[in-house]
Legacy VTK file of the C-alpha trace (Angstrom):
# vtk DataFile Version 3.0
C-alpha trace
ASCII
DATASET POLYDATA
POINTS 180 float
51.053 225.163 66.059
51.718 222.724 63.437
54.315 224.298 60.701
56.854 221.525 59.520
58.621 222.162 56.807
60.363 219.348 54.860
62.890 218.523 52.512
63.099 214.854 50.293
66.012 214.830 48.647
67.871 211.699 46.548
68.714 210.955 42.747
65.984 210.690 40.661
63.914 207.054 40.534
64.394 206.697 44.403
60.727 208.033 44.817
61.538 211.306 46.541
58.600 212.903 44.474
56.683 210.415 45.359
57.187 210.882 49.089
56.701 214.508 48.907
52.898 214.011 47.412
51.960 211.272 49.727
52.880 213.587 52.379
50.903 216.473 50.880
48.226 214.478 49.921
47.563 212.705 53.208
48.130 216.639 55.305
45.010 217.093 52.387
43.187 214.590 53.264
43.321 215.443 57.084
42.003 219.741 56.172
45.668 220.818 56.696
47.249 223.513 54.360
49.460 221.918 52.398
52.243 222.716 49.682
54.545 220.788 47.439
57.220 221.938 45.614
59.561 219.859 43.412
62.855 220.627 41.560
64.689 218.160 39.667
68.446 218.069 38.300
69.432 218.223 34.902
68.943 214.050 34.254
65.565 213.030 35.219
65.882 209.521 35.874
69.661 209.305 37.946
70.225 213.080 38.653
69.923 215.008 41.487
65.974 215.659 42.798
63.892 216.685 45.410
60.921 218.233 46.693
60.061 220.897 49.899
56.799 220.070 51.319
55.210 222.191 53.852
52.146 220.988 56.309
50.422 223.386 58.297
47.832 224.983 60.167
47.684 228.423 58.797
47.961 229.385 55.050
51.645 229.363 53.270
53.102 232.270 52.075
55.683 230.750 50.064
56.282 227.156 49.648
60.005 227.136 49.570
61.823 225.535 52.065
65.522 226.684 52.368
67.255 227.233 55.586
64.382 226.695 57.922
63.627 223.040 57.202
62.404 221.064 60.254
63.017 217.523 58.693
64.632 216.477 56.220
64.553 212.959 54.236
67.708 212.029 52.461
68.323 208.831 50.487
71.787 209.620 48.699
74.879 211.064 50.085
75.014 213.968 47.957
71.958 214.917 49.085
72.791 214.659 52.902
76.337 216.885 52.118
73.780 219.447 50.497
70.895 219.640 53.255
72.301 218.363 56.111
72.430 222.438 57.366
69.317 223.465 55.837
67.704 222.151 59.305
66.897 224.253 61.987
68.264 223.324 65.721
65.913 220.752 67.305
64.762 219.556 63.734
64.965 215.961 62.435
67.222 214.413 59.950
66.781 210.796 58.231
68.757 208.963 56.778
69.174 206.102 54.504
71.779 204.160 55.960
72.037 201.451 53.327
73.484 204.264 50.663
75.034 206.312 52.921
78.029 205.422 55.164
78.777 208.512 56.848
77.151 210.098 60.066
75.415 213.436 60.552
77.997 216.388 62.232
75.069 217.350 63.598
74.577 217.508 67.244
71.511 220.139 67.780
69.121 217.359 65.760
67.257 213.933 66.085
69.140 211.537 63.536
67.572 208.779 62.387
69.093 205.797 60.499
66.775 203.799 58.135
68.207 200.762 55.893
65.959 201.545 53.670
67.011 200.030 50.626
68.213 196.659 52.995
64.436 196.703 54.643
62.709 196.949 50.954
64.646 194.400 49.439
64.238 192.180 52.386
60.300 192.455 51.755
60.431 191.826 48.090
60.991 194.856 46.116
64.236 197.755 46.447
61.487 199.994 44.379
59.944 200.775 48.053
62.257 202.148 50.237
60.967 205.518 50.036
57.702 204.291 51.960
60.005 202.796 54.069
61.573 205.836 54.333
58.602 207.508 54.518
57.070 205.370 57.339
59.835 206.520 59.659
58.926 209.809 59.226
55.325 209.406 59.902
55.902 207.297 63.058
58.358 209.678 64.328
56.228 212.719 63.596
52.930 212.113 63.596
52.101 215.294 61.020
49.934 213.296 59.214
48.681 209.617 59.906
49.389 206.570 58.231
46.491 206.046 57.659
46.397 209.115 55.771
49.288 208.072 54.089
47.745 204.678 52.941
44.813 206.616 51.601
46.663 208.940 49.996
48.953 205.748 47.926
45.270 204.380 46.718
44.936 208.072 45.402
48.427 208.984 43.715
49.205 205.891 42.644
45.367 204.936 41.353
43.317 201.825 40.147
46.250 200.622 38.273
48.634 199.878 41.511
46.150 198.421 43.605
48.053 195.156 43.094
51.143 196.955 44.785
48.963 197.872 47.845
50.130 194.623 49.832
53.801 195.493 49.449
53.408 199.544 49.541
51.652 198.886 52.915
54.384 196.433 54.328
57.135 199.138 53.276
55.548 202.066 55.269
54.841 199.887 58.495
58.459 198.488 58.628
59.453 201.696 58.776
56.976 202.796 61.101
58.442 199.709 63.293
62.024 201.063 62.965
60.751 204.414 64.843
57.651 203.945 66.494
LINES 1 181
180 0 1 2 3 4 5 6 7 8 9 10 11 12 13 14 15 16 17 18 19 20 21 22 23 24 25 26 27 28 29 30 31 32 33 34 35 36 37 38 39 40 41 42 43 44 45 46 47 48 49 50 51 52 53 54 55 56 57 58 59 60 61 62 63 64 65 66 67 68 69 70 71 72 73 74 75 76 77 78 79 80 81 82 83 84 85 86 87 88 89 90 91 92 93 94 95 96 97 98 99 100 101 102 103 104 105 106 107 108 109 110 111 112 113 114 115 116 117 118 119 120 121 122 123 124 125 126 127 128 129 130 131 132 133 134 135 136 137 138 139 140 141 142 143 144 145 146 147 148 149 150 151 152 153 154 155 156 157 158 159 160 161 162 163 164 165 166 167 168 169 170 171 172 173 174 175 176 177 178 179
């Protein structure tokens, strides 16, 4: 039964919000129950941020996500030191390897390393290595398609980003690539 429980985590402007609501908006888009969550740090734009999504079956009784996360994103190394142990045993961890140096001292979950900021750049814009990021995820999860996902960016993002579409879409299959 489908119950994942997620954590995106980074400073703020990496698009961790952003990842959060494509992921609740495509688990919408599919008739899944879906919740989203954010909390941001004290800065907006540079602090600390992120967002617990939950995509499931049933209904959700809460939508908080604390020790009892099942994936988590991070793109920051703060923000791997903080939820690193929020996952349960078995659950799945990425993380952006082109800010963060270190490993996971985790041995009871998948790890995955995504260059996200190195992949993004390399395709013609750092602003989208969250989808890359995000991509990943999907591929190795399968909670939601990307399809889903790509409907869901037209949605969020609206009218006004349709230009971005192109790039968004090459962001979220390079990481689907890395994974898949």
């Amino acid at each position: 039964m489908l119950n994942e429980k997620i954590i995106c985590a980074g400073f703020g402007g990496q698009g961790v919000m952003s990842m959060g609501m494509l992921i609740t908006y495509a688990g919408m888009l599919e008739g899944k129950q879906v919740s989203w969550l954010p909390s941001y740090g004290v800065e907006m734009r540079g602090g600390t941020a992120n967002c617990n999504v939950i995509v499931a079956e049933d209904a959700i009784g809460a939508p908080t996500v604390s020790n009892d996360a099942t994936t988590a994103m991070v793109m920051n190394l703060p923000s791997l030191k903080k939820f690193e142990n929020d996952l349960l045993k078995g659950g799945k961890l990425f993380i952006n390897s082109s800010l963060i140096d270190v490993k996971s001292s985790r041995e009871d979950i998948d790890v995955y390393y995504i260059p996200a900021n190195e992949i993004a750049v390399s395709i013609g814009s750092g602003k989208v290595a969250n989808l890359v990021m995000l991509g990943a995820y999907v591929a190795a999860t399968n909670v939601v398609s990307i399809d889903s996902v790509k409907k869901a960016l037209r949605k969020v993002f609206g009218a006004s980003k349709e230009k971005m579409m192109p790039l968004n879409e090459a962001a979220l299959q390079r990481g689907c690539d890395l994974v898949g």
